[in-house]
N, C-alpha and C positions, 0 to 999 in steps of 0.2 A: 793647554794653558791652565793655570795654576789658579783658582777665586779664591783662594781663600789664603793670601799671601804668609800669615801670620802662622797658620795651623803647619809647623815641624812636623811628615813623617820621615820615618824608620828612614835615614842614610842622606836626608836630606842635606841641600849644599850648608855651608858656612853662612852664607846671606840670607839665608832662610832663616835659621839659627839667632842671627844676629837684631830680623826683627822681630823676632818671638821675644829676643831678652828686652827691646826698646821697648813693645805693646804692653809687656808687663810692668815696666817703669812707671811706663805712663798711666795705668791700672791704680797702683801704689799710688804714686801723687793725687789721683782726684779721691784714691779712698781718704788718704789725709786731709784734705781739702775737705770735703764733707765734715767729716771728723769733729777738723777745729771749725768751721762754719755753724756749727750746731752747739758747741762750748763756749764762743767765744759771740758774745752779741751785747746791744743797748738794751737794757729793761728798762719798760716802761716805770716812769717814779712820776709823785707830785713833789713839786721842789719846795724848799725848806719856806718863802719867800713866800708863798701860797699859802702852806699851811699856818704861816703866822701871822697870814692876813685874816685868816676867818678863825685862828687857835683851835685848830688840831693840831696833832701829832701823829708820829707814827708810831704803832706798835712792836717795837722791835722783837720781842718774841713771838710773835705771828708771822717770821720773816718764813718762807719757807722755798724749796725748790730740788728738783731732780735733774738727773743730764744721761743722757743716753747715747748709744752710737749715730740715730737719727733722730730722736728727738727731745727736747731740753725746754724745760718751764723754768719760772722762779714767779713769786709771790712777794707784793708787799702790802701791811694791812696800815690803814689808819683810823684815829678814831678822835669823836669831840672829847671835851672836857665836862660834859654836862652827865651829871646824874639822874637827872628826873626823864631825861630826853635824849637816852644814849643813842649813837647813829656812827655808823663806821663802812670805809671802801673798801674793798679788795682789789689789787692790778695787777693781774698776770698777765705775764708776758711770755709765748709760746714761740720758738723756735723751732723751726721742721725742714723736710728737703722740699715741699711745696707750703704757700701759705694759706689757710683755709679760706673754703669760700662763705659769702655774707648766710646758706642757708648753714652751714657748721657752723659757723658761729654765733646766730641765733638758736641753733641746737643745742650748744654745750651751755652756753647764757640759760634756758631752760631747766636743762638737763640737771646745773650746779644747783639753782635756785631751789628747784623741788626739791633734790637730795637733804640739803642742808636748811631748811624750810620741815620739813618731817622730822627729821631728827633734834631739832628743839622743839616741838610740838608750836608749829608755826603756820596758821590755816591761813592760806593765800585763796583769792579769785582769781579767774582765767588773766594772763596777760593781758596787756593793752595791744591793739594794733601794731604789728612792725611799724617805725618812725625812723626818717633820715635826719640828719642834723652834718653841721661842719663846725669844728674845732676851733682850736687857737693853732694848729700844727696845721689847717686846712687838709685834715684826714675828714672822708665824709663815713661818719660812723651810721651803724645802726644801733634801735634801742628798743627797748620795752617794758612797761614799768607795771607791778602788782600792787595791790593795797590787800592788807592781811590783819587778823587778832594775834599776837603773841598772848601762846599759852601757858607759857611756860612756870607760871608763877602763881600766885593766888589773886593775880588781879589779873584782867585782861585787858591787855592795849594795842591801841592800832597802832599799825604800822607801813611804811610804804617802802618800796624797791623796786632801785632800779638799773636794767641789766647793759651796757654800751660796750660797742665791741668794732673792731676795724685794722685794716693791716695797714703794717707802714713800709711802703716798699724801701725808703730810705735805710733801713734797719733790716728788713727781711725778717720781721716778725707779726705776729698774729697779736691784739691787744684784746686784753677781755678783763672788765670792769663792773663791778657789783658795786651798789650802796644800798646802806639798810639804815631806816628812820623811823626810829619810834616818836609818834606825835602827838600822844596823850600820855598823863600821870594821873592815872585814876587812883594810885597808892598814896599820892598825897593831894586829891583834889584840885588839881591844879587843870588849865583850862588849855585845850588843844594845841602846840605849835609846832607850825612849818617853816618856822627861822631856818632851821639843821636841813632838813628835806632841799630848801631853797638854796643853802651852800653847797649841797651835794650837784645837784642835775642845772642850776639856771643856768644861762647865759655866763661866759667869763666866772662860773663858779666852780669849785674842786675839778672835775671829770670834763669840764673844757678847756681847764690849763694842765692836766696829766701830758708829761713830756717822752716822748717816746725817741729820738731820734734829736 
C-alpha cells in the first residue's frame, strides 16, 4: 500500500503522475493566496472628519511603508497645528501570515518608543502599567503611556506618550499607535497644557476613533 499517494517514483502509473501535477497546483494557488493576502489589506487611518474636528492633519511626507512575500507594513503620521505645543500620531498597520500576540505588541510599542525616544535625545521614565481600554471599532486594545524632558533643543520640555496597539480580525492586521505631546513652552514662558495630550488618548478622542476595518 502506497502512504504517500502524491510522492511519483521511477515508472510510476499515470494517476500517480496526475496527482503529483494537482498537489502542486494546489501548492501555487495558496502560495498566491498568501502573496496577495499580505499586499493587499485596510490600513489603519484617522479619517478626515476627526481630524477636523480637533484640527489636525496628516503629514503626508511621513507617509511611509514596505511589502514583502510575508510580511507588509505602511505608516501614517499626523500632527496639530500648534507651535508652542507640537504633538503628533503615528498608525501602523502590520500585515503578516499570523497576527501578533498582545505581549509582541506591547514589545514592539516599547521597543519603537525607546529607539526613537534616544535618537532625539528624549529621556523617558519606566512605562506606565499595561491598561485595557475598548474603542469606537469595539477593538479592546492595549496601552501604556511615558512622561519624558525633550532634549533636544536648548530649552527642556515635558513631554508625554502614548503607545495603543490591537488586532482586528476584521482586516487580519496588527494595529500599533504612538502619540507624542509636548505640554510645556518654557521657550516662550507659556504655562503647561494638556488640551493636545487630551485629543490624542481621551475617550472619543484621535486613537479611539482610528478606523481600521
Amino acid at each position: 500500500m502506497n502512504l504517500f499517494p502524491f510522492v511519483v517514483l521511477e515508472g510510476g502509473s499515470k494517476q500517480d503522475k496526475s496527482y503529483a501535477i494537482v498537489a502542486v497546483f494546489i501548492l501555487i494557488v495558496i502560495l498566491f493566496a498568501v502573496i496577495f493576502s499580505n499586499t493587499l489589506y485596510n490600513s489603519a487611518i484617522i479619517n478626515y472628519s476627526t481630524l477636523e474636528k480637533y484640527g489636525w492633519r496628516e503629514d503626508i511626507k511621513e507617509r511611509d511603508s514596505d511589502s514583502q512575500i510575508l510580511n507588509s507594513w505602511c505608516s501614517y503620521t499626523y500632527k496639530n497645528n500648534n507651535i508652542s505645543y507640537p504633538s503628533y500620531i503615528t498608525i501602523t498597520t502590520i500585515k503578516s501570515l499570523f497576527m501578533l500576540s498582545e505581549y509582541e505588541l506591547i514589545n514592539k510599542i516599547k521597543e519603537t518608543i525607546n529607539e526613537q525616544t534616544n535618537k532625539q535625545n528624549i529621556q523617558i521614565n519606566q512605562p506606565s502599567k499595561i491598561q485595557n481600554r475598548y474603542i469606537k471599532n469595539n477593538h479592546n486594545t492595549v496601552f501604556v503611556t511615558y512622561e519624558g524632558i525633550d532634549n533636544s533643543s536648548s530649552f527642556s520640555e515635558k513631554i508625554k506618550i502614548i503607545g495603543e496597539a490591537w488586532n482586528c480580525g476584521n482586516s487580519g492586521t496588527s494595529i500599533i499607535c504612538i502619540g507624542l505631546s509636548q505640554i510645556t513652552d518654557e521657550k516662550n514662558n507659556n504655562p503647561t497644557n494638556l488640551d493636545f495630550w487630551d485629543q490624542i488618548k481621551q475617550t472619543n478622542g484621535l486613537l479611539y476613533n482610528v478606523e481600521c476595518h
